[in-house]
C-alpha positions, 0 to 999 in steps of 0.5 A, a space after each residue: 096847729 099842724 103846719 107845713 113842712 119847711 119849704 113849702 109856700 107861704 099861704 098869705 093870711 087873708 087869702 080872700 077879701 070880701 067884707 060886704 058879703 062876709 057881713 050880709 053873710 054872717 047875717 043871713 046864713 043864721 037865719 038859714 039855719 032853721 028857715 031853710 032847714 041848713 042846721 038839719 042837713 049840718 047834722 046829717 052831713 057831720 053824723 058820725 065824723 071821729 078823728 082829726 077833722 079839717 073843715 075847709 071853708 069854716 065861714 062863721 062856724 055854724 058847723 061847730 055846734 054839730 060835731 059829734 063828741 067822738 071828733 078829737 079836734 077840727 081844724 078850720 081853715 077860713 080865709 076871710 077875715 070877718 067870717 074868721 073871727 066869728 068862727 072863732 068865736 063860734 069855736 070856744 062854744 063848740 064842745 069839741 076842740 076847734 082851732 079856727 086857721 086863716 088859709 086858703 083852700 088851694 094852699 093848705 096850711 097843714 102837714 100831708 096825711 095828719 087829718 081823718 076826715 075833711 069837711 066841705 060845706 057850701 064852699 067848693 061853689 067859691 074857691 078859686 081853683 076846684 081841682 088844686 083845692 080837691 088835690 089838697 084835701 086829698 093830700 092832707 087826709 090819711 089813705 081811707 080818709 074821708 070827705 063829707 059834703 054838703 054843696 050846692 050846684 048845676 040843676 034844674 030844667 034848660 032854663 035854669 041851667 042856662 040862667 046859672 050859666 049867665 049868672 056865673 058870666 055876668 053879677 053873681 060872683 061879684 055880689 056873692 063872694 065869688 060863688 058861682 051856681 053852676 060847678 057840678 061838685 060831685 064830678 069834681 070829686 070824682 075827678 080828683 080821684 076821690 072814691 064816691 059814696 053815698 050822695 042824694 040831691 037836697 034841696 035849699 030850701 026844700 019847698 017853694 021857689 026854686 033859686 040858682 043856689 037851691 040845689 044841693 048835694 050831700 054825701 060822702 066820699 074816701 080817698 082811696 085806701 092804698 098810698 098815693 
C-alpha cells in the first residue's frame, strides 16, 4: 500500500462510525443496484478508467465488479469498518487487483501524485470537509489525473430545495450516515480547481417519485495538466 510520507498525520483506523446505517446500508444498496438502475450508471461512471485508481469512499464495493481490466490496481479508502470488511470481501471477486484501505477522505493514506484517476461515488454527500476532502484527491492524483463522479445533491423546484435544506438542518444526517441532500458536487469541484468535463443530471431512480436524494450527477473532471 502506497503510504504517506514520514511526518504526516496519522489518519485514525476507523475515521467513521456508523453501524446502524452500514448494516440498513449494505442491505439496501444491493438491491439498488438493479431496482433503481445504480449498476448501470457504475458501468458508465467506471467505462475506460487505466491505471493506479484510488476510489474514495468504497462502501461495500459494489464498484468492483465494474473495472475495466485495463485498471492496474484500485485502492479503496473506506472508513467504516463493517462497510470495509465487506469491501474486502468484494475485492478478492473483483477481477482486477484491489487493496481495500481503512482512511478518511480528508486525511489520505497515500503518497502525493502516485494515483491516475480517482473515484468518488455517492460519497462527497457524507464527508465531513467537502473542500479538504477535494484538495487531497487533487494532491494524491498524477497532473492530467482524472476524477470520475457519480453523486447526488441540490435539485428540483423551490420546494424540494427547501425541503433538502431543512432535511439537512434537522434528522437526515443522524439516521443517513451523516448524508446530506443538498451539497452541490459540481461547483465543488469547480471550486478545488478541478477542470470539468462532461457531466449530465441523472436521476435515481430514473422514473417515479422524486426523493431528496433522487438527484444525481455524473461525469468527469481532470486536474489540471501543468504541476501545482
Amino acid at each position: 500500500m502506497p503510504l504517506r510520507s514520514a511526518g504526516t498525520a496519522r489518519v485514525p483506523r476507523d475515521a467513521v462510525h456508523h453501524p446502524l446505517f452500514a448494516r440498513c446500508y449494505a442491505r439496501l444498496s444491493v438491491n439498488a443496484e438493479t431496482k433503481l438502475g445504480i449498476g448501470g450508471l457504475r458501468e458508465r461512471l467506471l467505462a475506460g478508467l487505466s491505471g493506479r485508481v484510488i476510489e474514495i469512499g468504497a462502501g461495500n464495493g459494489l464498484n468492483f465488479a465494474h473495472y475495466p481490466g485495463t485498471v492496474s490496481e484500485v485502492v479503496a479508502i473506506e472508513p467504516e469498518r463493517l462497510l470495509r470488511q465487506l469491501a474486502v470481501e468484494a475485492a478478492l471477486r473483483s477481477e482486477v487487483p484491489v487493496d481495500v484501505v481503512p482512511g478518511a477522505a480528508e486525511a489520505l493514506p497515500v503518497k502525493s501524485e502516485a494515483f491516475d484517476a480517482a473515484v468518488v461515488s455517492l460519497v462527497l454527500c457524507s464527508v465531513r470537509d467537502v473542500p479538504r476532502a477535494l484538495a487531497e484527491i487533487r494532491r494524491v492524483l498524477r497532473p492530467g489525473g482524472v476524477v470520475r463522479f457519480l453523486e447526488h445533491g441540490r435539485g428540483g423546484g423551490r420546494v424540494m430545495t427547501f425541503g433538502q435544506r431543512a432535511l439537512d438542518r434537522t434528522v437526515w444526517p443522524l439516521v443517513s450516515g451523516g448524508c446530506h441532500t443538498a451539497r452541490e458536487p459540481v461547483a465543488a469541484l469547480r471550486g478545488a480547481g478541478f477542470q470539468l468535463g462532461p457531466y449530465r443530471q441523472v436521476m435515481i431512480p430514473a422514473e417515479g417519485v422524486r426523493l431528496p436524494t433522487s438527484y444525481c450527477v455524473l461525469g468527469t473532471a481532470w486536474r489540471p495538466p501543468a504541476a501545482d
